[in-house]
Every structure is written in C-alpha cells, then in structure tokens.
N, C-alpha and C positions, 0 to 999 in steps of 0.2 A: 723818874717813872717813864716807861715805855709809852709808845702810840699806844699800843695795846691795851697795855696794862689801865694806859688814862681811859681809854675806849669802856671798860668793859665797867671801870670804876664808875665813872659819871653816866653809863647806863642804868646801874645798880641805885644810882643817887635820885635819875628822874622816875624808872620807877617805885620806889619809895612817896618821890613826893605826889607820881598820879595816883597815889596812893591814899594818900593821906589828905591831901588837898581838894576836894569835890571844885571848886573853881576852875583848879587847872582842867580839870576834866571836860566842864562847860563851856572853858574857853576853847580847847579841842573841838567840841561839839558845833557851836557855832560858826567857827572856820568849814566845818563840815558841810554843813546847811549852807553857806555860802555858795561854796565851790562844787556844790554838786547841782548847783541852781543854773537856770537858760540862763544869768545874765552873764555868769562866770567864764560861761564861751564853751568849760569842758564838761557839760552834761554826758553821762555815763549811761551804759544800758548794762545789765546781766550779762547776754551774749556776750561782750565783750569779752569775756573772759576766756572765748577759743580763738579772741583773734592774738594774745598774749600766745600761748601757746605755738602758733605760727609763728610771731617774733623771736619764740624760743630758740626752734628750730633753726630760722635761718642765724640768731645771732652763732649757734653750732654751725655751720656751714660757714661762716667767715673766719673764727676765729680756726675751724680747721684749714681751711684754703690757705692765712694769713702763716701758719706754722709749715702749711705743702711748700710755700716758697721760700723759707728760709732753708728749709732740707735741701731743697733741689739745688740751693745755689751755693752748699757745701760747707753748711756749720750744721751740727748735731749737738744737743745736750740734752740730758736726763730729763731735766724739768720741762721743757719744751717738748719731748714724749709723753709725758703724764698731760699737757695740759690738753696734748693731742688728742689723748684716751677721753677725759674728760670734754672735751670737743664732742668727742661722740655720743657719748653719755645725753648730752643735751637735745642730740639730734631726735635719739630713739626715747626722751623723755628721762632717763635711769637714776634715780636717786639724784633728781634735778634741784631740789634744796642745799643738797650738802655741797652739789658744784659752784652753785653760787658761790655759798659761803668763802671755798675753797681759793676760786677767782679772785676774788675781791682781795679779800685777807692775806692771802700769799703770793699768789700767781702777777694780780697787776701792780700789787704794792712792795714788793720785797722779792721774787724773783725775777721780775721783769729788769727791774732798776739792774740787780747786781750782772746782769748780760747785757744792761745798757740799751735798750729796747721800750724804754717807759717814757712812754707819748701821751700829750694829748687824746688822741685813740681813744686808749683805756681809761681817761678818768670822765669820757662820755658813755664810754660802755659798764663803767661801774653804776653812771645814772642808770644805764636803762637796763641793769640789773637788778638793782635796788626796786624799780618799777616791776619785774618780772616774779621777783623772788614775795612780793605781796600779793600780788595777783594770781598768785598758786598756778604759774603758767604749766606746771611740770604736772599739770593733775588734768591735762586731756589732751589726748593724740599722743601719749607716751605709753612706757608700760610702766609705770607709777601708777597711774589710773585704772590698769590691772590689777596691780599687786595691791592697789587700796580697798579695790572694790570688789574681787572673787578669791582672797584670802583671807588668811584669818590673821594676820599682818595687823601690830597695833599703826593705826594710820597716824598717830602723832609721830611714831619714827621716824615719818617721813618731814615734819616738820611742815606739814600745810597750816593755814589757818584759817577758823573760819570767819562768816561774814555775818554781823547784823544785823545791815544794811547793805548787801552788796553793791547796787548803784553807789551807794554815797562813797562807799571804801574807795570803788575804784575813780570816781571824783578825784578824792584824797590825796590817792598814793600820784594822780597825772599832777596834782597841785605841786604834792612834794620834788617832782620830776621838774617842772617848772621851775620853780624858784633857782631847784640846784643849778640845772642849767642857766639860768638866766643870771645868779651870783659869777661863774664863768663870765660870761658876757662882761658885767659888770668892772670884773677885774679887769678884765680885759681893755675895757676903756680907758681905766685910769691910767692903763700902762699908755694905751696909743697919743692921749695928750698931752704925754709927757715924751713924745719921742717925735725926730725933727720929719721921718718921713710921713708922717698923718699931719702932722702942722703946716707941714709944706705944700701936704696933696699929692704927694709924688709915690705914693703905695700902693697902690692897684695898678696905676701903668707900670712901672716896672717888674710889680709882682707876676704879672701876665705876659712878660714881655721878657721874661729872664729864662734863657738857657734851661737852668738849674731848678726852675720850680714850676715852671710851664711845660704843658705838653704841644703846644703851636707858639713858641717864640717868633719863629719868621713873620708869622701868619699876622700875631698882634704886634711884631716891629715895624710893619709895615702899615697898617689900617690905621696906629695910634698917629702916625705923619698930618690923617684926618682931624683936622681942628673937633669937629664934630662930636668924635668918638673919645679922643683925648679927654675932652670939655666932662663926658658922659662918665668917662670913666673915674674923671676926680669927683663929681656929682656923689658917684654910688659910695664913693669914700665915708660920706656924712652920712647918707641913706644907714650905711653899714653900721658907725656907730649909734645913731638913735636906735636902729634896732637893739643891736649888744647891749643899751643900757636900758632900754624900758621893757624886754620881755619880762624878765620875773615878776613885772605888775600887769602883766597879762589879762587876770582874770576882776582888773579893776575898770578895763578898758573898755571904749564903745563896742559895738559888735564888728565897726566897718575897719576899725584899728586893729581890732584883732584879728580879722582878716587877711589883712595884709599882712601883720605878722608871720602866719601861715605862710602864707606865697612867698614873702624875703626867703624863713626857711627852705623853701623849697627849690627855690633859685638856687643859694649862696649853695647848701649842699649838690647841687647839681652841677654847679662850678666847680665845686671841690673834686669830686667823680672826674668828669668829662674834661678840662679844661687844667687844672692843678694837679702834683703831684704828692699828694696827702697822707700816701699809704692808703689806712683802713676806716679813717676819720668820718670823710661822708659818708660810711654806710652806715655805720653807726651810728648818725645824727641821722638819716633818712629812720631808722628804727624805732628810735626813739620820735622822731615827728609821729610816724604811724602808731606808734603806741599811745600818745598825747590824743592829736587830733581826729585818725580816721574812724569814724563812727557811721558810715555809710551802710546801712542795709541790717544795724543789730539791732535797733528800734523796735521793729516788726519784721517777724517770719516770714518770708516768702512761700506761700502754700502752690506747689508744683500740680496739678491735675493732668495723671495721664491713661493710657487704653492699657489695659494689665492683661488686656489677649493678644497685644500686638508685639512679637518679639524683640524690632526695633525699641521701640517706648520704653520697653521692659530694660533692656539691654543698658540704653541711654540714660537710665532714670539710674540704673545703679551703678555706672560711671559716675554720675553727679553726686550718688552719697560719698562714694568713696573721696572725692575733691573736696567736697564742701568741710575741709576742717574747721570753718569757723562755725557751723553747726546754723547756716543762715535761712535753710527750707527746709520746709516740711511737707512728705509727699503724700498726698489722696489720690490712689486707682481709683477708677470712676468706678468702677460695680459694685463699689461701698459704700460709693458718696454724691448718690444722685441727688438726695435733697440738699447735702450742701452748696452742689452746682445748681439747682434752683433758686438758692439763697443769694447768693453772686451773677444769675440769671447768664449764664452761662447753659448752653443745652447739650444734650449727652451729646449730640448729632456733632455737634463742633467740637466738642473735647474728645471724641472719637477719631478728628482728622488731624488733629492738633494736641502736640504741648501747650497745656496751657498754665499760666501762673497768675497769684492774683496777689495784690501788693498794693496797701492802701488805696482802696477803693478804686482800682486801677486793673483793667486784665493786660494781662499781656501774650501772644498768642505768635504762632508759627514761627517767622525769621525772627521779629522782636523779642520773643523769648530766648534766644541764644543770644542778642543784645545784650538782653537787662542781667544775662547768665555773666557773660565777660566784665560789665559793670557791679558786681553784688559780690564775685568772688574773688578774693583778691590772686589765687593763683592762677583764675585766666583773666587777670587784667591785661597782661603782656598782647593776649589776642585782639582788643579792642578795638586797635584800628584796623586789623584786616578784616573783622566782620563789620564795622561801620562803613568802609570802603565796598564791602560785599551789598551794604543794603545802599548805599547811595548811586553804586551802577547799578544796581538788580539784579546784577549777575551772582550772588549771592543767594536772592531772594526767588529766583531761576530755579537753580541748580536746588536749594531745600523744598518746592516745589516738587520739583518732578521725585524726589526720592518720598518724600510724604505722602504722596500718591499712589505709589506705586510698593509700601515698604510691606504690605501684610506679603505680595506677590513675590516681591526679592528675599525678604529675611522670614516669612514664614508665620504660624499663628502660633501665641503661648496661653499653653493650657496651665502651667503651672507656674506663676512666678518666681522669680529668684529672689534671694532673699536679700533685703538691703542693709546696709549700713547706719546701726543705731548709735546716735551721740549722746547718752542719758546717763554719761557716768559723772554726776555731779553727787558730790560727798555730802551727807547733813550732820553726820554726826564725828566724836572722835576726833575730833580736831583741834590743831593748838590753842586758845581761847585771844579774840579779835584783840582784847586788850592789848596784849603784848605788843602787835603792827602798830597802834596806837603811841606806845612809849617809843618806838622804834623812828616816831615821827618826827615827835616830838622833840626826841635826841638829837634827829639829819636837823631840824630847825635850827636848837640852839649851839650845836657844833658850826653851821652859819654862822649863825651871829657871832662867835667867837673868834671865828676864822679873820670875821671881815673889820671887826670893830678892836679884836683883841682885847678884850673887857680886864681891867685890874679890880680884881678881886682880892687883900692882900689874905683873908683868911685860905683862901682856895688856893691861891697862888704859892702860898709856904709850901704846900702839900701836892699840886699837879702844877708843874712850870706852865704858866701861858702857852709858850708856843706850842706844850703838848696838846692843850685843848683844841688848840686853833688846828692844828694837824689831825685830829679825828676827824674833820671831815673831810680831806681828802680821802680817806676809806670811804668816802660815797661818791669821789667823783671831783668836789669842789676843793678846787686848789687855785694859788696862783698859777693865772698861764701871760706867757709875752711873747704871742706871733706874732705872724706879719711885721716883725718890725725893721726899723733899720738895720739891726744884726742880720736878723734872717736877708734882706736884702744885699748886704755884701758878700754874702756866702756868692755870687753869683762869680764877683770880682779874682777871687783864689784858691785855688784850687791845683790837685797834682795828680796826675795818671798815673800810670803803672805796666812797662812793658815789657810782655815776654820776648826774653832777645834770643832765647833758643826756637823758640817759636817765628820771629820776627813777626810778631805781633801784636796789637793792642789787647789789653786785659780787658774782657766788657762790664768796666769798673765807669770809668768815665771818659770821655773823651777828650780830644785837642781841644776841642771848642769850651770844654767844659760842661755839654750836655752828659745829663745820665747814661747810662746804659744798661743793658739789661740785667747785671746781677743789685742793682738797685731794687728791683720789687724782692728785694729779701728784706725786710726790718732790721734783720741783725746787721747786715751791710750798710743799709740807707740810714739808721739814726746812730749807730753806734760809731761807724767807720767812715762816714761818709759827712753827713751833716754834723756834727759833734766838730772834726779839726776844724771846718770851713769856717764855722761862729767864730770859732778863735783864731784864725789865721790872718783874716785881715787887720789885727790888732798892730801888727808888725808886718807891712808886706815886703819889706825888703829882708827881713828874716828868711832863711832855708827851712824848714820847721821840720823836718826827716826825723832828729833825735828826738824832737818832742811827740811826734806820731809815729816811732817803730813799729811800737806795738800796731796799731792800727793798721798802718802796710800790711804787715807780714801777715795780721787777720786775713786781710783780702785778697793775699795771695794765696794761702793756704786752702779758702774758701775757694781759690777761684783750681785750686790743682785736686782739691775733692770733685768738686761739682762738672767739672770738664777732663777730668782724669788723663790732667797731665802731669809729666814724667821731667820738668821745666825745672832747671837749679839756677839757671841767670835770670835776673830781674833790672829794669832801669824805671827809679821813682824822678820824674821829672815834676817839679812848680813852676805854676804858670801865675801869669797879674796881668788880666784886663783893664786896661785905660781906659773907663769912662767918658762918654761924651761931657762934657762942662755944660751945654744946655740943654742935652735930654740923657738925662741918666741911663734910661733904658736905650739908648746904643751905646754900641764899644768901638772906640776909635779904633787902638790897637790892641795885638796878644804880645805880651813881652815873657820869657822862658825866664823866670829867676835865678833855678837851680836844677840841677840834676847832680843823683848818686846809683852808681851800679850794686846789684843787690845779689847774696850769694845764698840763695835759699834752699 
C-alpha cells in the first residue's frame, strides 16, 4: 500500500473511531483546555487569525523568490512553474486551501524529491502549512474572502472550517505545530549522539568555520584561535541539544523555560539566515516561530482617536487601515466620540492636536503613538529602530512637532472624510464542520507516534506495512532528519570546480578554495548538484568521482550556459582534497588537486 493510499486509509479508520468512541473525543477536549490555558505558554486570541494570513502571504513570497532563483541560474521545469503560479495564488489569497493541499501532497513530497531539491526546508514548511491550512489563513487579506463573502459561491468549496471555540482551535493546531517540530528536534538528537562530531564538541566550530557552509569562514577561522569563543562555541553545542530534545514538551514547562525556548529559536534561526548557508530553512522556522509564539497586540484592540476635519489625520488614519492586516485597531473620529474620550478622560482639545490611541488603560499620544504604531504592526516592525532613535534624540519628536502644528495650514481642512478600510469579513456560517480539524489532529498525533516508536501491530501490519504508517507523517513535516553531522562536515574537505576553458574562466559553481559561489543560491544547484556528490565524495577521497557525478557536472554546466548565455563547448572538471589540520579540524593545512578531466559539452 502507498503513503497515500495508507494516509487516507487510517484517516478514514480515526475518524470512524472519533466517531464512535466519545472518550477519544474527551481525551481531544481535554488536551484542548490544557493547551489553550496561561500555563501552556500558547494562549491564543481571535485576532490571530489575520496575523496567519500575513504568514500566508509571506510564506508565498519565499517559496516564489526560492523558484526566481532557480530560473535565473538556468534550470527550468514544468512543475517548478506551476508551483510558481500557485506561489502566487497564496500571495493574492486564491483558492488558498486547495494550494495547501497541493504543496504538501505533491509539490514537497513527490515532485520536489524526483528534481532532488527535497530539504529539510520543506518538511518545516509542511509544519507551518499544516498550522496555516486550520487556521483558515486564506479567508482574510485575500480574495477568497471576497468570493466567500459577496457571492453566492458555496463557501465549503473552499474548504475553510469552522470554529467552536476559536481561541482553543488556534491553541490546538500551535500545540500540534509544536510537537511536530519539536519530534524533529528530537530525531535529531538521537542522531547527533550517536555521531563523533557532537560527542567530541567539535560541530559548531567547524560548522561556522567551513568554507562550504559558512558565510564568514575567515572571520570565525580566526576569532575561534580565542580560547574564549572556542570554549563558547562547544558550550552552545549542549545548549543546542537540550533545546532539540525538550521543545515538544514546551507547553509542560515553567513559564521562565519556556522562554528561553523562544529566544534559543530565535537565535539558532537567526544564525541560520545571517551567518550559515541553509537555503530557505530559517525563514521558514522564523514563520512558524511567529505563528507559535507572536501574540503581541491581538489581546486587545488598539482604539486609534483622531480629528476627521484635519486632512493630514484623515489621510494618515487611512494609510494605517490599509497596513493594519492583522486587523489590530479600531478607529473613533472624535466628532462621534466625544463621550467616549470622556470615558478614557482624554479631552477633545488634545485629541484635536494629537493622534491619539488608547490601549489597556494606557493612552498613548503624538510621537509615542507612531512608537506603539511600529511595535503593534508587524509590517512596520522593520521601522522600529529609526523611530525609537528618532525619539531618544528628539530629533524625531522635533520634526512631528512642527508638522502637527502646523498640518490643518500645510495639508488643508477635510469636510468630507475618506472612506476607510473595513476588516469584518469573518465567515459564520457554511463552513466545513470543526470536527473534521479535529480528526486531522489527531491523525498528525498518531502518524508521530508511529513514526517515532514504529508500533507492531501484527493485525494492522498484515494490512498497511509499518513503515507505511510511519511515513504518513512525513506528509506533515515529521521525518527523520541527520544535520550537522559529521557527513555534513566533510563535505567541506572534497569537492570539484568546473572551468570554462573557452572562456578561460571559472564556472560561479564553486571555487579553488571550495567556497560557494553564486549559482549556489539556486536549490536545484546547491542540494541536487552540489551538496548531494560532496556527502559522498569523502567516502573515497583518493577516488576521481567524474563517472559517478556526470550527470551532475553537465547539470551545472548546462545551467550555468542557460543562465549566463554562454556559447562554451570546452569544460575542465577538476578534484580538489583539503588536509585537515590534526588539532583543529576547522583549518586546512594544505589543498591537494586529485584529478582533473577535460569536458566536451
């Protein structure tokens, strides 16, 4: 029997039994009430639900960027256009259910593999799909949320579902988000104790310090010489694995534990971005932290009070509907809402001179409200330090100053307001029924537990092979994975360039040294062509390996005579073997040239 096939079987089989079983149900329920509780750590608000929809968006934005750079650096395939299209789909909201689907089930599981492009990446991005695809992200800020709510469109087409409890749901599905990643991690461990460079300590230095998977080699060749930093650096070694193994019990943890949790994530992915070369790995764990953790401003509405005769106010008020996709304020013109400015003891006379906003029994007014504006939305979070540096010189606080004073005189008085930006396209009715998310749960659960324990069941097992069970949850994400390891760390050691001799030039494949080069940010280059012979190469390094990576040359040349439209028929594939230092692995004594073959392409 198929993944598939096993998939859709033992979907059918739980629910039947949350069917028939009120227990199972209870037990569901209770997990629920857990994990949507303060002590769980992922307490949930409503709101949330437009900040998914933002994640929506950008997770469309990367996986488009992620296929721009395989195009550019000159491999083209069908399905890599479609995923493109659907790329877009995601951006503008379009039948954002069915992309899911699509991604998951074909795209990161079966057409990715057969172009040899199936990363770690994507079975983080199938997490925070899985999290997106319950969360009905595709039902605000798209036009799904059009087409559900000003036609006559049955809205189940669309496959949303509904919620009810919607705090507790979205609890639920960050729990289920949890686990999966944190079962990762877990694997993950097992593998690193069983491998000599985590036993030895010597995996972060070199990993930061290698050519081939660092973006400042020289930078951390040099600073690790520092007793100091070395010491620091085998330290975070252990940091890294308690992390890896105790997240999925996250929401059993103290509050000050789980904290830290948080910040490790936000580190290690920040390393992974700025400092490693990962591909598309950290942004997609950055995403999925944001979709777990950020809950900053969905609590409670931000109520905005402004002068709706002044056409600055006016102007500036409906820029900020239009940004606010997370749907986080709510605005009162004062010539509506004088008694409620009473009630917040606020007077018309100041809310006349001033933006003003009010926010758990808190106002916030003039500069500080373009403050608390950068802090509350996530799309001008990026601004945050130039206006906090604007209010700690005052040059800031200056310059909005004299424009506030002066704005009815520069920008004029509005008799007529413009009309602003309403977020109320929240569905009640016509919806898939909650249940269903529910089984869908409960499945990513026990497709874990089978993954990780392999349970022998011999009646079940006659019928669905174990490993097929165990393999359904990789369709959510949870697989085995074995980074960082010592494999990964030899790849630095061998390695082969590729040079045009009509050009008398290097290919920007790799270099002498064995650093990257720039047709690396294409995936299809960097895991298929590139990282792939390297694991295996050190295996034999006195081997020539040419016959056994043809294929993969002439990939990267062809790529590299699409993408730079050259007209090039001579090629020289040369292997290279770095000598290791014997007491600091992370230098290389010497480069020895193994072998070289002229290439007639």
């Amino acid at each position: 029997m198929s993944v598939l096939e096993t998939y859709f079987v033992t979907l059918l089989i739980v629910a039947i039994t949350f069917k028939v079983f009120p227990n199972l149900q209870q037990f569901y329920i209770r997990i629920s009430n857990y994990v949507s509780s303060s002590k769980a750590g992922i307490q949930s608000y409503e709101n949330e639900l437009y900040k998914f929809s933002i994640l929506r968006i950008l997770l469309g934005f990367i996986l488009l960027y992620k296929n721009y750079l395989i195009f550019l650096y000159g491999f083209s395939n069908i399905s890599l256009f479609v995923e493109t299209v659907l790329a877009i789909f995601l951006i503008f909201g379009f039948l954002v259910q069915y992309v899911f689907i699509i991604e998951i089930f074909v795209m990161f599981h079966f057409i990715h593999g057969s172009i040899g492009i199936d990363t770690l990446g994507y079975d983080v991005a199938s997490i925070l799909i899985v999290m997106l695809f319950f969360t009905n992200s595709g039902l605000n800020n798209s036009i799904d949320s059009f087409l559900v709510n000003k036609t006559n469109l049955n809205s189940k087409l669309f496959l949303y579902f509904s919620f009810d409890n919607t705090e507790q749901n979205i609890s639920m599905v960050k729990f289920i988000a949890i686990v999966s990643y944190g079962f990762l991690g877990i694997y993950s461990v097992i593998y690193h104790l069983n491998d000599p460079a985590w036993r030895e300590g010597w995996v972060i230095p070199q990993l930061i310090a290698s050519n081939y998977l660092s973006k400042y080699p020289d930078f951390f060749q040099e600073i690790l010489n520092v007793g100091l930093f070395y010491n620091f650096a085998v330290f975070s070694m252990f940091l890294m694995i308690l992390w890896e193994f105790f997240f999925s019990f996250y929401p059993l943890l103290n509050k000050y534990i789980q904290r830290y949790m948080i910040l490790h994530g936000i580190l290690f992915f920040s390393v992974s971005i700025l400092v490693l070369q990962l591909g598309m790995l950290g942004y997609y764990e950055f995403l999925l932290w944001i979709g777990i953790f950020y809950k900053n401003g969905f609590r409670d509405k931000l109520e905005v009070y402004f002068d709706d005769s002044c056409n600055l106010c006016d102007r500036t008020i409906k820029f900020i509907s239009i940004i606010d996709l997370e749907n986080k304020i709510k605005f009162y013109p004062i010539s509506e809402n004088e008694k409620r400015l009473e009630e917040i003891s606020i007077s018309k006379t100041d809310a006349e001179k001033d933006l003003i906003a009010y926010s758990v029994d808190k106002v916030y007014k003039g500069y500080d409200f373009y403050l608390l504006l950068t802090r509350k939305l996530l799309i001008l979070l990026p601004f945050f330090p130039l206006i906090y540096v604007g209010k700690i010189t005052r040059l800031g606080v200056f310059v909005y100053k004299y424009i506030a004073k002066n704005r009815k005189r520069f920008f004029g008085v509005c008799r007529i307001p413009t009309k602003k930006v309403i977020r109320n396209l929240k569905v009640e009715k016509n919806l898939l029924p909650a249940n269903f998310r529910k089984i869908v749960h409960i499945h990513i659960l026990i497709s874990i537990l089978f993954f990780t324990f392999k349970f022998q069941i011999p009646e079940v097992n006659d019928i669905i092979p174990r490993g097929a069970l165990a393999e359904v949850s990789h369709l959510y994400g949870v697989t085995k994975i074995n980074v960082f390891n010592q494999q990964d760390l030899t790849m630095e050691y061998v390695y082969f360039t590729i040079e045009d001799l009509d050009e008398n030039t290097l290919i920007p494949f790799t270099s002498k040294n064995g650093s990257r080069l720039e047709m690396h940010k294409s995936d299809y280059i960097y895991f298929k062509n590139s990282l792939r012979p390297r694991r295996i190469m050190f295996k034999d390094i006195d081997n020539c390996w040419y016959s056994e990576f043809e294929e993969e040359v002439k990939n990267v040349i062809q790529s590299y005579k699409n993408a730079y439209k050259a007209d090039s028929n001579n090629f020289k594939y040369q292997q290279f073997f770095k000598v290791p230092n014997p007491n600091q692995r992370y230098l290389i004594d010497k480069v020895e040239m193994l072998c070289e073959k002229e290439i007639n392409f």
